[in-house]
C-alpha positions as CSV (number, residue, x, y, z in Angstrom):
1,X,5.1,-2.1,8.8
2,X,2.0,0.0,7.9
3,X,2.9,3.4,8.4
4,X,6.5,3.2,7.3
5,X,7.7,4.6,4.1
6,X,11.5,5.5,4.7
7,X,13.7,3.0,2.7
8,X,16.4,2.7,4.6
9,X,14.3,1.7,7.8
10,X,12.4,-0.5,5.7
11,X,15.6,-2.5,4.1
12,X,17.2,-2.3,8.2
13,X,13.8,-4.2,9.1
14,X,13.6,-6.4,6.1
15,X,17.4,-7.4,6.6
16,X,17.2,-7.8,10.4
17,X,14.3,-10.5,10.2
18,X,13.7,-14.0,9.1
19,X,9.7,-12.7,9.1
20,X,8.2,-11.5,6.2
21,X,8.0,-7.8,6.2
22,X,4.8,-6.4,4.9
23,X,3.7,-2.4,4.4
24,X,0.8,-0.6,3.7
25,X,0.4,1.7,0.6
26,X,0.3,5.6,1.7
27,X,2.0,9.0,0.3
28,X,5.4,8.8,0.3
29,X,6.0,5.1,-0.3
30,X,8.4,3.8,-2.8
31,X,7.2,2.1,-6.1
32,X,6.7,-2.1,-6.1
33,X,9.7,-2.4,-7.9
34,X,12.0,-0.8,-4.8
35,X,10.4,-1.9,-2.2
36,X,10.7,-5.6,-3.4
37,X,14.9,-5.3,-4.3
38,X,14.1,-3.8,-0.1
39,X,12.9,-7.0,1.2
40,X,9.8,-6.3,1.5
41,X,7.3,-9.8,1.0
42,X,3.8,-8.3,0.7
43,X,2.3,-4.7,0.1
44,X,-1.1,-3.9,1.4
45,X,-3.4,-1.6,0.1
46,X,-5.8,-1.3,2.9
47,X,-9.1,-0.1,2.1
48,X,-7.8,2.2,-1.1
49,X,-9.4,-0.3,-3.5
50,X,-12.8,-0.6,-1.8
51,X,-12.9,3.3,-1.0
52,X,-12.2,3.9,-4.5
53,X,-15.0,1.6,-5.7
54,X,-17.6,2.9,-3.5
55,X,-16.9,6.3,-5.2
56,X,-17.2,5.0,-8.5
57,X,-20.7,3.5,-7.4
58,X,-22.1,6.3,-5.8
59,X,-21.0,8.6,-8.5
60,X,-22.7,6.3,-11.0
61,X,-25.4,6.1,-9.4
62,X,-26.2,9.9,-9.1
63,X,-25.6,9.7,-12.6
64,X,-28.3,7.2,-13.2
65,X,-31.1,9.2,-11.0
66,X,-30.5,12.4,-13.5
């Protein structure tokens, strides 16, 4: 359910299917910890880590040409 980070519509979906129900990390979503006693099988975190990791490099790398 990327995109979704209200609770109660994430438990309605996680109770109303057999699927696994998946979401996507973003600002305004519930820690692990809730959103697995939710339902919820599987949290993505998109490209977060990558992005993150690029800035690190690139920062470092400025660093390195000073």
């Amino acid at each position: 359910m990327p995109g979704l980070t209200n609770d109660a519509l994430i438990e309605k979906i996680c109770e109303s299917t057999t699927l696994p129900v998946n979401v996507m990390v973003m600002d305004g979503l519930s820690p692990a910890k809730k959103l697995a006693k939710l339902g919820v099988s599987r949290i993505s975190y998109g490209p977060i880590p990558y992005v993150d990791a690029m800035k690190t490099l690139k920062a470092q790398a400025v660093a390195a040409m000073r």
